[in-house]
N, C-alpha and C positions, 0 to 999 in steps of 0.2 A: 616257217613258210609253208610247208608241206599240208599243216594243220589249217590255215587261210585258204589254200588252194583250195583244200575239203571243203574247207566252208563256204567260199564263194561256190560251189560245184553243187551243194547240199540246198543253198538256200535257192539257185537257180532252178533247179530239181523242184523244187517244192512249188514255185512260181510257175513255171510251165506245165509239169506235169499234173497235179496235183488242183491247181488252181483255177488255169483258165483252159486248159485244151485235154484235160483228163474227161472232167464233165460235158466237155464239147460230143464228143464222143458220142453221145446219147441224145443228140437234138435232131440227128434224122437228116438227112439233102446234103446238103453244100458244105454246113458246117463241120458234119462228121466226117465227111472227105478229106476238108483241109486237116481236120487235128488228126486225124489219121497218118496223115503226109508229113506234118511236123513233128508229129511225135517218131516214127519213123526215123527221118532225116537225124532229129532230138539225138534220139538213143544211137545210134549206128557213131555217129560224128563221136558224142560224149565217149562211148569204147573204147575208140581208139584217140583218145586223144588220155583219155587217165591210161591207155596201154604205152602210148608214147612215153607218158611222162616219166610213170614209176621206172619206164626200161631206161631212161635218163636218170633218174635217181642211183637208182641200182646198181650199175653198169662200168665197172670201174673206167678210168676215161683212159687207161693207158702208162706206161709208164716207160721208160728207156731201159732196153735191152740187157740184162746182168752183165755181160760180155763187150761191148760196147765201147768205142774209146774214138775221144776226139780224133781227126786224123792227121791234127798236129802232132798230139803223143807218137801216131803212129810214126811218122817220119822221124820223129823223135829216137826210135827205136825201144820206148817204152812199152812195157810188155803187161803190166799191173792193168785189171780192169777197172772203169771205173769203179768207184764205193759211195755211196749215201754220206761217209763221213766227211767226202771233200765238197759237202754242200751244206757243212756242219747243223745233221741232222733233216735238213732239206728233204722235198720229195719233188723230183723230177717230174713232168707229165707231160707223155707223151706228145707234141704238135699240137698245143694248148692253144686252145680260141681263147677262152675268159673263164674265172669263177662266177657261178649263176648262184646268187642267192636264190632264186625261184625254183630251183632244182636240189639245192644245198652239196652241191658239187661241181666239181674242176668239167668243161666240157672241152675233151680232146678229142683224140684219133677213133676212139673205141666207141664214143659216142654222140657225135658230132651229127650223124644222121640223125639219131633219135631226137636229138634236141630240134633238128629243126623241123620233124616230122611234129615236136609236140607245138612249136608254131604254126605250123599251117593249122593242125587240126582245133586249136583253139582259135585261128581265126575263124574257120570256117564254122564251130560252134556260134561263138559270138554273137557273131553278125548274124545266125539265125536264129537266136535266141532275140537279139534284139530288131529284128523284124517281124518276129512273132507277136513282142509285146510291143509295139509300137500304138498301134492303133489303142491296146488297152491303160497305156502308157499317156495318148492324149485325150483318156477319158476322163483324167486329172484335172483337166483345165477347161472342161466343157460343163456347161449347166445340164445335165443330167444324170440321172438315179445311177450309181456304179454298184452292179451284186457284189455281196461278198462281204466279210469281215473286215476292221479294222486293221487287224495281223496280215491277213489274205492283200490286203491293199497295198499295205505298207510292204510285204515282199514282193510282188508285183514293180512297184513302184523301183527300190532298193534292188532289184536282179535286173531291169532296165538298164538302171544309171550303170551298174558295173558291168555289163555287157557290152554297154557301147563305150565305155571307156577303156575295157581290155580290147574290143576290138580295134582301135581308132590305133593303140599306144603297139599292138602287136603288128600291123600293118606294116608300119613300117621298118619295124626292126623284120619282117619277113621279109619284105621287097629288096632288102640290104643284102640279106645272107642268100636271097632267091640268084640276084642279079651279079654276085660273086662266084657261087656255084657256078652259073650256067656261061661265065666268062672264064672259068676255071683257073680263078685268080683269088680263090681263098689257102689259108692253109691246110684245110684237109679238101680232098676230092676223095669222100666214100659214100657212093649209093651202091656198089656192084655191078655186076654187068648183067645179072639176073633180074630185067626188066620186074619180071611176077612180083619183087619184093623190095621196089621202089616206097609204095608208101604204105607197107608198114614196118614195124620198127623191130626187123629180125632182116638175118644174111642167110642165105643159101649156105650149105653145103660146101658149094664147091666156088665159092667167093672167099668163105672164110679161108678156106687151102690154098686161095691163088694169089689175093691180092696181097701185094705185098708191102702197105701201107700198113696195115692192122698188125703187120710184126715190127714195123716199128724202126727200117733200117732202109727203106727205099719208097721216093714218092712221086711215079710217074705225071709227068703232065699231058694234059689233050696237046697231039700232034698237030691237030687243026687250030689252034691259040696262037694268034700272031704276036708276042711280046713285044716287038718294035710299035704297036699303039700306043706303049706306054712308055 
């Protein structure tokens, strides 16, 4: 999956940059404004969204504490912590969203932000990758002379279609996890409280020290959340 993402990423790259707003660049007025501004926009969004990603790949998502014990055990008077072997072989993860195949890992406590930093920032790639080529996009279905190579057309064409269909398909899976956060009615609540490093996909300092969700044994909820809505 890792390797598609590349290549969807490579073959976009080549379409935009490369193709139709690389050469723009050099026509003088208006046109080199705009490829100027897309390309721009282009590159900054693409950064941080393969920064998201790989720090979601990367990133172990978490795991339950060595020490750790139900707090039935505990009333129990049992003293043994838990072990990996009473999950016969299992591997715990810590306040687990889901497995992402698109990530090729578990997205929990530890990485939960990144994950959904690397949605946002590929929607917002997307959608302006395919606003870019939109117009060159319905030069396909118009009676007039289209520049460019055969190759050059067909990834044109090919980086279009899968732009507005990651856009379209990531939308909504954003709006999902946006509209949960922001109700603070998902299972993890970690952005920090260090506004500066909201969106990108790293913690302060003195978040990692404080919050104490990322160790894995306590999960404050917003005071202001009225649970009787629900």
């Amino acid at each position: 999956m890792i390797l598609l993402v590349l290549g969807v990423v490579g073959v976009t790259y080549y379409a935009v940059v490369f193709t139709n707003y690389g050469p723009a660049l050099f026509d003088g007025g208006l046109h080199s404004f705009i490829a100027v501004v897309v390309l721009i926009l282009f590159h900054f969004l693409l950064v941080m969204l393969l920064w998201s990603y790989f720090t979601v790949v990367l990133t172990d998502s978490g795991t339950v504490p060595p020490n750790w014990k139900p707090a039935s055990d505990e009333e129990r008077g049992e003293v043994d912590p838990l072990n990996e072997s009473e999950f016969d072989g299992g591997r715990c993860v810590l306040k687990m969203d889901h497995h992402c195949v698109w990530v090729v890992n578990c997205v929990g406590a530890l990485n939960y932000k990144y994950f959904l930093l690397f949605l946002f920032y590929t929607f917002l790639e997307t959608s302006l990758v395919t606003l870019a080529l939109f117009s060159h996009f319905l030069a396909f279905f118009r009676d007039e002379e289209i520049p460019g190579t055969t190759a050059t057309l067909a990834t044109t064409f090919l980086s279009f279609v899968l732009n507005l269909a990651f856009a379209l398909s990531v939308f909504g899976f954003l709006i999902m996890h946006v509209s949960l956060v922001s109700a603070n009615t998902t299972t993890i609540e970690v952005f920090g409280t260090d506004k500066r490093y909201w969106f990108i996909p790293a913690y302060s300092d003195e978040d990692l020290r404080r919050m104490p969700v990322l160790q894995g044994l306590e999960f404050p909820s917003n005071p202001d959340f009225d649970s009787e809505e629900f």
